[in-house]
C-alpha positions as CSV (number, residue, x, y, z in Angstrom):
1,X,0.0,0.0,0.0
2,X,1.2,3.1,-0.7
3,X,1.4,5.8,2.8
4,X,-1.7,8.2,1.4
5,X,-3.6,4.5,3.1
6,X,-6.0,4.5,0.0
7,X,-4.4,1.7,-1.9
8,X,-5.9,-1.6,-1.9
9,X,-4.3,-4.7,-0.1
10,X,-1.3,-6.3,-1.7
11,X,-1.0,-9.5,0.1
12,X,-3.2,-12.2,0.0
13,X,-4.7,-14.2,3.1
14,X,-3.1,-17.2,3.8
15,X,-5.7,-20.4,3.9
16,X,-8.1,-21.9,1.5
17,X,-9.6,-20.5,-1.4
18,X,-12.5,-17.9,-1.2
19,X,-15.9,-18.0,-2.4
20,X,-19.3,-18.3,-0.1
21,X,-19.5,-19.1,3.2
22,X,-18.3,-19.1,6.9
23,X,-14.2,-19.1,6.7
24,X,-13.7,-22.1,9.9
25,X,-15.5,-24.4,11.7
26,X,-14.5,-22.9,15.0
27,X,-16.7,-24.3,18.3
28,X,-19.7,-22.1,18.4
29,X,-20.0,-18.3,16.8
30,X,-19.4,-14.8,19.4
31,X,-20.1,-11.8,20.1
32,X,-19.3,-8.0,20.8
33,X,-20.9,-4.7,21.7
34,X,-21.5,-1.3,19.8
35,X,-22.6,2.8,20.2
36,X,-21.9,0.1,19.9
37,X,-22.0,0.4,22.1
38,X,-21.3,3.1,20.3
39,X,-18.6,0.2,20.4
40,X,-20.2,-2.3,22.3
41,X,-22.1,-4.6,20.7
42,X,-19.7,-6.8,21.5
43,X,-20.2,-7.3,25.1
44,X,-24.0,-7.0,24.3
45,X,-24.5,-10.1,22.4
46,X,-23.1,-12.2,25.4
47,X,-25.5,-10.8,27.8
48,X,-28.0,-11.3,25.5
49,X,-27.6,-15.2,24.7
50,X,-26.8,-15.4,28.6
51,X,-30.7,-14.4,29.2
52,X,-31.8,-16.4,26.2
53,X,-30.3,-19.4,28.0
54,X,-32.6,-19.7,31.0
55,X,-35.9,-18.8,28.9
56,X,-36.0,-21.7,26.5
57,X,-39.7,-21.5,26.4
58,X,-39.1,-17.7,24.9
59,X,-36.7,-18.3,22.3
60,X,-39.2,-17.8,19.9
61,X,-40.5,-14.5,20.9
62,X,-36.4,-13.3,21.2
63,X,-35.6,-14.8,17.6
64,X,-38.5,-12.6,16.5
65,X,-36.7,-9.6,18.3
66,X,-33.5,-10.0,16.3
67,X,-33.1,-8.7,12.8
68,X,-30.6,-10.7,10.3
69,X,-28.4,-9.5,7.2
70,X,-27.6,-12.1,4.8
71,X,-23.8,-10.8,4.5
72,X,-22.5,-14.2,2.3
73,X,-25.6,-13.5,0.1
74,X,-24.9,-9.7,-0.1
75,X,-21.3,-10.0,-1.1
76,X,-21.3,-13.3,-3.1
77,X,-17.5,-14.7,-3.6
78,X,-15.6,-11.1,-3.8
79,X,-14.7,-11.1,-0.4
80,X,-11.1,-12.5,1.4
81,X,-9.8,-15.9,0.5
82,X,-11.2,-18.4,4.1
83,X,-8.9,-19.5,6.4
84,X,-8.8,-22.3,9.0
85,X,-6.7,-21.9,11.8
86,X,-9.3,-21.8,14.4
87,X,-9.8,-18.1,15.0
88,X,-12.6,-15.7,14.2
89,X,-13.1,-11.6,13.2
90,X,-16.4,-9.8,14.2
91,X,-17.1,-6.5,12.9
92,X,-18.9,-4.7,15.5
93,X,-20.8,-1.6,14.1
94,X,-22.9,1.1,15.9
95,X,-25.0,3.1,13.4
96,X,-26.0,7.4,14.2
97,X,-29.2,6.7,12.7
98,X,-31.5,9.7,14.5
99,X,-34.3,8.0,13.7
100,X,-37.4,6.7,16.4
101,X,-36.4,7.1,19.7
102,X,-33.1,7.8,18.4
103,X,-34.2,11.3,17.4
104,X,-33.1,13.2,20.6
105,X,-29.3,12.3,19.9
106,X,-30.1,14.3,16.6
107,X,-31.7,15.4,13.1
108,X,-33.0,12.8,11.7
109,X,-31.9,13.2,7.9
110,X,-32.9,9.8,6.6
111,X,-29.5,8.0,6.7
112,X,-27.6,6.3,9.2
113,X,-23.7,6.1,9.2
114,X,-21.4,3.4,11.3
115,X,-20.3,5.6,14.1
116,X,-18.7,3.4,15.8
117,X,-16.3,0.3,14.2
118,X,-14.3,-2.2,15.8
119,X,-12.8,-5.6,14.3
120,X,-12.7,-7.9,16.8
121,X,-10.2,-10.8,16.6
122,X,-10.8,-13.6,19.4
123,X,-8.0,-16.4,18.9
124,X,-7.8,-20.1,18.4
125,X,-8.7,-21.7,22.0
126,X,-11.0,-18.9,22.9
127,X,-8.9,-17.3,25.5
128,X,-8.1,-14.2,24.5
129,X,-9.0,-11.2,21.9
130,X,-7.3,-8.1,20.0
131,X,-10.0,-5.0,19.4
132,X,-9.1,-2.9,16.9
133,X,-11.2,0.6,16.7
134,X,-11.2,2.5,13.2
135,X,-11.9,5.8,13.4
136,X,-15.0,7.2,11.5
137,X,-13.4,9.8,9.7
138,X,-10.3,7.7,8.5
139,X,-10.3,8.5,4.9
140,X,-10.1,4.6,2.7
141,X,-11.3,3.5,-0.3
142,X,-14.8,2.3,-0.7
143,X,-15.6,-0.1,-2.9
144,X,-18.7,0.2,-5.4
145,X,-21.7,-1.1,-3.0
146,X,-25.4,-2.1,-3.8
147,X,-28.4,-0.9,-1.7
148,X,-32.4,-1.3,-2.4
149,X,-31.3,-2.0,-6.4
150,X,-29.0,1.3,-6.0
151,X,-25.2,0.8,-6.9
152,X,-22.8,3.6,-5.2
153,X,-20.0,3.9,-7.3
154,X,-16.3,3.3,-5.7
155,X,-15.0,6.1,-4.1
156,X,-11.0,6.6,-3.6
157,X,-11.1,8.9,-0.6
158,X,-14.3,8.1,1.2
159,X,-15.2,8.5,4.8
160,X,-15.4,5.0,6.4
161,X,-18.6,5.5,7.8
162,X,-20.3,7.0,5.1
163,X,-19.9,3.0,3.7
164,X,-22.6,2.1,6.1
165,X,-24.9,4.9,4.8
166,X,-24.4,4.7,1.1
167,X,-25.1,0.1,1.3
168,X,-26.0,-0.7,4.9
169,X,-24.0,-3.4,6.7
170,X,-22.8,-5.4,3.8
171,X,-21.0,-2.3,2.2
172,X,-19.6,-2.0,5.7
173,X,-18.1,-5.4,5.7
174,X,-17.0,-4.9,2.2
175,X,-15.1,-1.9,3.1
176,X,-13.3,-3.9,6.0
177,X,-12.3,-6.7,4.1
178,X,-11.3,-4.3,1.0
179,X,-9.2,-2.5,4.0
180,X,-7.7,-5.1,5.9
181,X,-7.6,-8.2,3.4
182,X,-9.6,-10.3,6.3
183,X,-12.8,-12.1,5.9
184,X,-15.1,-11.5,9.0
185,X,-17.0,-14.8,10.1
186,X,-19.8,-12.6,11.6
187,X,-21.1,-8.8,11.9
188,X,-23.0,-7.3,14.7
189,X,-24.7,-3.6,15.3
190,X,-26.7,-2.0,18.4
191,X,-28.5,0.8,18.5
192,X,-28.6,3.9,20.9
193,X,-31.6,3.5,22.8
194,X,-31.0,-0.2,23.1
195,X,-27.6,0.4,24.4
196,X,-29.0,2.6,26.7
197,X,-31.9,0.6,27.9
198,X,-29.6,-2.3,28.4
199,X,-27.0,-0.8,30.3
200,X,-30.1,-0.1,32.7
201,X,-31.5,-3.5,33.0
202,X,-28.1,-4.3,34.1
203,X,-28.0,-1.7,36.8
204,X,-25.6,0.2,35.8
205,X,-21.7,0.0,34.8
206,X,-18.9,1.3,37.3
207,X,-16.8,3.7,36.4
208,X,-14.0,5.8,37.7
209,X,-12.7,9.3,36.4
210,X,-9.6,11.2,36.7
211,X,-10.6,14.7,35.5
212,X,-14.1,15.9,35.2
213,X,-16.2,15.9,31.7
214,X,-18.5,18.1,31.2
215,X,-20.1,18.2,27.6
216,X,-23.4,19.4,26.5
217,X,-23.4,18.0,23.4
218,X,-24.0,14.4,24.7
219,X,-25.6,15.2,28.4
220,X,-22.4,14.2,30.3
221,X,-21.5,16.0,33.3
222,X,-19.4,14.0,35.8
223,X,-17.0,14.8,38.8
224,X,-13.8,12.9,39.4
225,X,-14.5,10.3,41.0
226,X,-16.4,6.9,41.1
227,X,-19.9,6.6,39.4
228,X,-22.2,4.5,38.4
229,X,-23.3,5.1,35.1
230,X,-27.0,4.7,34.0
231,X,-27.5,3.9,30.2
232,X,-28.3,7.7,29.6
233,X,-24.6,8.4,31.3
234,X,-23.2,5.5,29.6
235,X,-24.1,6.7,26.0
236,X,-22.4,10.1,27.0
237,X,-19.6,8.9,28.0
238,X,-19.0,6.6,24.7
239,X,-20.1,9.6,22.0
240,X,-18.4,12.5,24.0
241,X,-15.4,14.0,22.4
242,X,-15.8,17.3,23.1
243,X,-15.5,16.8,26.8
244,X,-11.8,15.3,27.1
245,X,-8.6,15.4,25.3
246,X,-8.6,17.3,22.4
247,X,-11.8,17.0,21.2
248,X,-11.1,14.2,18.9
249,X,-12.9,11.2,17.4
250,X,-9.8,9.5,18.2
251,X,-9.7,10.4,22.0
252,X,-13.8,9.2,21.9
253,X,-12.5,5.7,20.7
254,X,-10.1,5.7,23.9
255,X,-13.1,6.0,25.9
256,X,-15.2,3.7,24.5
257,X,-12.5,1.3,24.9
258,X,-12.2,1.9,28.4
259,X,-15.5,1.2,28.7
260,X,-16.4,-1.8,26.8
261,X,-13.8,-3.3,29.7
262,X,-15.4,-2.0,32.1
263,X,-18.6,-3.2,30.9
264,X,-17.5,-6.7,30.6
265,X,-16.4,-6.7,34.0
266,X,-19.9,-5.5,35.3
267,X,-21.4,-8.3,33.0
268,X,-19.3,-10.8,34.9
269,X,-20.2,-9.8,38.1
270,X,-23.4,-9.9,37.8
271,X,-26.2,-13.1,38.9
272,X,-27.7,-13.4,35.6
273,X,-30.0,-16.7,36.6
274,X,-31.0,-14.8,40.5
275,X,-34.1,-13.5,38.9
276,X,-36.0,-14.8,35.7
277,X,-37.9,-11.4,35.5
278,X,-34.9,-9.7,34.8
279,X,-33.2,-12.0,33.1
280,X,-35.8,-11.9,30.8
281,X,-35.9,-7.9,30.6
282,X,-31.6,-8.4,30.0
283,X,-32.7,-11.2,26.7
284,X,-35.6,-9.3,25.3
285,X,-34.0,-5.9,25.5
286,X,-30.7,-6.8,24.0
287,X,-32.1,-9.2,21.0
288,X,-34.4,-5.9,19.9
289,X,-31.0,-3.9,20.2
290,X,-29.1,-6.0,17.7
291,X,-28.6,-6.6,14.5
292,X,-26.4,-9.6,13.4
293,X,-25.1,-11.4,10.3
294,X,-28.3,-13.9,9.2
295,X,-25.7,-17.1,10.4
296,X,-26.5,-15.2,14.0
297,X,-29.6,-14.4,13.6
298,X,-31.4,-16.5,16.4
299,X,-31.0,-16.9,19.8
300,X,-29.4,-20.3,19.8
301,X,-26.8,-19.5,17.4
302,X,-26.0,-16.3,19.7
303,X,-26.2,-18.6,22.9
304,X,-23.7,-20.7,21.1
305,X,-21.6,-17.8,20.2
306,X,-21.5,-16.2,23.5
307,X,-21.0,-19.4,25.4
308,X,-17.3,-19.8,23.4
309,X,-16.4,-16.7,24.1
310,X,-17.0,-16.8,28.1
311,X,-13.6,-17.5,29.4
312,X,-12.3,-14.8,27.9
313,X,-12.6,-11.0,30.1
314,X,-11.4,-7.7,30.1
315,X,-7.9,-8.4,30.9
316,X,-7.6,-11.0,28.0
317,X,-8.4,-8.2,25.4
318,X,-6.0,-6.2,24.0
319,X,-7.5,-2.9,23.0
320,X,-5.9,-0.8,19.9
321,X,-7.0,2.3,17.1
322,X,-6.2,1.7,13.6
323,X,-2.3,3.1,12.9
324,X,-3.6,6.5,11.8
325,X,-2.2,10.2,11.0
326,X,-3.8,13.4,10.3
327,X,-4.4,14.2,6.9
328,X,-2.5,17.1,5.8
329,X,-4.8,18.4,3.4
330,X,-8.0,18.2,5.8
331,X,-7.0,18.1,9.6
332,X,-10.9,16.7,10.2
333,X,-9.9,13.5,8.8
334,X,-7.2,10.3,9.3
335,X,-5.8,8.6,6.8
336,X,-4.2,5.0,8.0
337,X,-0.3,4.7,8.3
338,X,0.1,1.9,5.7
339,X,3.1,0.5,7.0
340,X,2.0,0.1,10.6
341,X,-1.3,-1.1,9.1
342,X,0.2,-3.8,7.5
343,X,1.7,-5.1,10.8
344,X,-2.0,-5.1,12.0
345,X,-3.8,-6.7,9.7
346,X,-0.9,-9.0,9.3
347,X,-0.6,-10.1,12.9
348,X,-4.3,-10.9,13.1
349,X,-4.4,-13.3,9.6
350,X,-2.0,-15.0,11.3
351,X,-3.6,-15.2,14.7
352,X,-0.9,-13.5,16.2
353,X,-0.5,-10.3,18.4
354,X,-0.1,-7.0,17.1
355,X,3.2,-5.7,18.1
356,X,4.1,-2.8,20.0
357,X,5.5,-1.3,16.8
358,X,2.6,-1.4,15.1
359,X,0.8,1.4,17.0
360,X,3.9,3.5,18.1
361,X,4.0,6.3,16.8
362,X,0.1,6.7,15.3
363,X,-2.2,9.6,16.0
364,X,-4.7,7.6,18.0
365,X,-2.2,6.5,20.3
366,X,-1.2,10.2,21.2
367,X,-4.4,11.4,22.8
368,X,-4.5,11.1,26.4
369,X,-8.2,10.5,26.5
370,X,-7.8,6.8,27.7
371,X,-6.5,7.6,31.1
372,X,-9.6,9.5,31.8
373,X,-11.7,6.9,32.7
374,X,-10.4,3.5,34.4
375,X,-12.4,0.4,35.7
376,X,-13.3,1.0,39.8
């Protein structure tokens, strides 16, 4: 790739040959959480088969919760070459749609773009898992995407989540595999209000700050200190950027990352199976929150998912942004650091772990934003 980060992939995927279908036969699918939590969808697809679990007799009213996007169907055989080597990539996607109840985070214009974006890598034996964010306004080249009979013509220096707006989740994928050179085995979205109303049938997420944030912009207004978050707090704290650091989207992905551990903590500690009523209210919210890939798209698939991915907690993750700098010619926008890229994107073909080297150096590792907020 050349360092402007809007050439395509020049390596090819080690493995099998392409075409349709899943890339391994791993032990049951995953999840991840989205604004994702804004990047948490993640972590809300294992609560969510958790509560599906102990409501067998329900299943069917949750499967009719959960909406399904035939990705394989979508995209056809243009997509990364499979491989087999037991590990699995999740694209984890939270949309700004302002639509519905969504409408008080903003105007609704009648679009929706991917907010938030993390690829999430979880490696053979399920132990442990590398997040990488990308930022929204990393500048990449979008390939030419179909939506409602529509084609969107390629676009060299396109916004990354304008993908999502211009052909919904498959153009999404097809951007991250055009970007990285990896197949992902599933994808998974959350909405705002379902993030927030999940965050409070859990009772909260515990928090602790360093400096205060105060931002009007997305409702937040905390104290240093230790809080508890409800979901109205919690979807401040994982859209502010104007409220810490520089203001950056960059130092809002240090946040959310801080809290999607946090989060997965609180999900650990908590007695899903004490009280059916609200382990019920945990599996109904969370299936209407989410929107999966259609191989995902029922809540025994998703139990399945989330039960291989149990062992694995917030110290097992390793937590990076894309290699990124500012563009010179725009200092709104990112454009990836090709060569560091390339150590990313390499490292996690290989089911490997991305080197230090990789991020030194990058933009996104600059911003001081992730020591803000730390787990109690």
């Amino acid at each position: 790739m050349a360092d402007d980060g809007n050439s395509t992939p020049e390596y090819s995927r080690p493995g099998r040959g392409g075409g349709s279908g899943r890339r391994r036969k791993a032990p049951a699918p995953r999840s991840t959480g989205r604004r994702v939590l804004r990047g948490t969808v993640w972590t809300l697809g294992t609560v969510l088969v958790l509560g599906g679990a102990g409501i067998g007799y329900l299943y069917y009213k949750l499967d009719g919760n959960l909406t399904g996007v035939n990705i394989n169907a979508a995209l056809g055989a243009d997509r990364p070459k499979n491989i087999d080597n037991g590990s699995m990539d999740i694209l984890v996607l939270g949309s700004d749609s302002r639509a519905g109840k969504n409408g008080q985070y903003g105007k609704d214009e009648g679009t929706s773009r991917s907010d938030t974006a993390m690829i999430v890598h979880v490696y053979k034996g399920r132990q442990k898992a590398s997040v990488v964010s990308i930022p929204r306004d990393t500048l990449v080249r979008r390939p030419a995407c179909e939506k409602d009979g529509q084609t969107a013509p390629a676009e060299r220096l396109a916004m990354f989540n304008s993908a999502y707006e211009v052909g919904g989740p498959a153009c999404a994928v097809k951007t991250v595999e055009s970007l990285t050179g990896i197949r992902m085995d599933h994808y998974l979205e959350v909405d705002f209000s379902g993030f927030k109303h999940l965050i409070d049938q859990l009772g909260g997420v515990d928090i602790t700050t360093t400096q205060p944030i105060h931002d009007a912009k997305s409702h937040l207004d905390l104290a240093p200190g230790a809080h508890k978050l409800n979901g109205e707090q919690s979807l401040g704290l994982v859209r502010t950027r104007h409220g810490v650091g520089d203001g950056s989207d960059l130092g809002r992905i240090k946040l959310q990352q801080a809290f999607v551990k946090a989060l997965l903590d609180q999900i650990k500690s908590v007695d899903l199976f004490s009280s059916p009523k609200k382990l019920y209210g945990l599996a109904d919210t969370s299936t209407k929150a989410l929107t999966t890939d259609s191989e995902l798209a029922s809540v025994n698939k998703l139990y399945g998912f989330s039960k291989s991915l149990k062992n694995i907690g917030s110290g097992d993750m390793r937590m990076v942004t894309l290699p990124v700098r500012y563009d010179p010619n725009n200092p709104n926008r990112v454009v990836p650091i090709d060569s560091k890229a390339r150590q990313v994107w390499r490292a996690l073909r290989w089911d490997k772990p991305i080197p230090a080297s990789a991020t030194k150096g990058s933009a996104g590792e600059a911003t001081s934003a992730g020591k803000v907020v730390q787990k109690p």
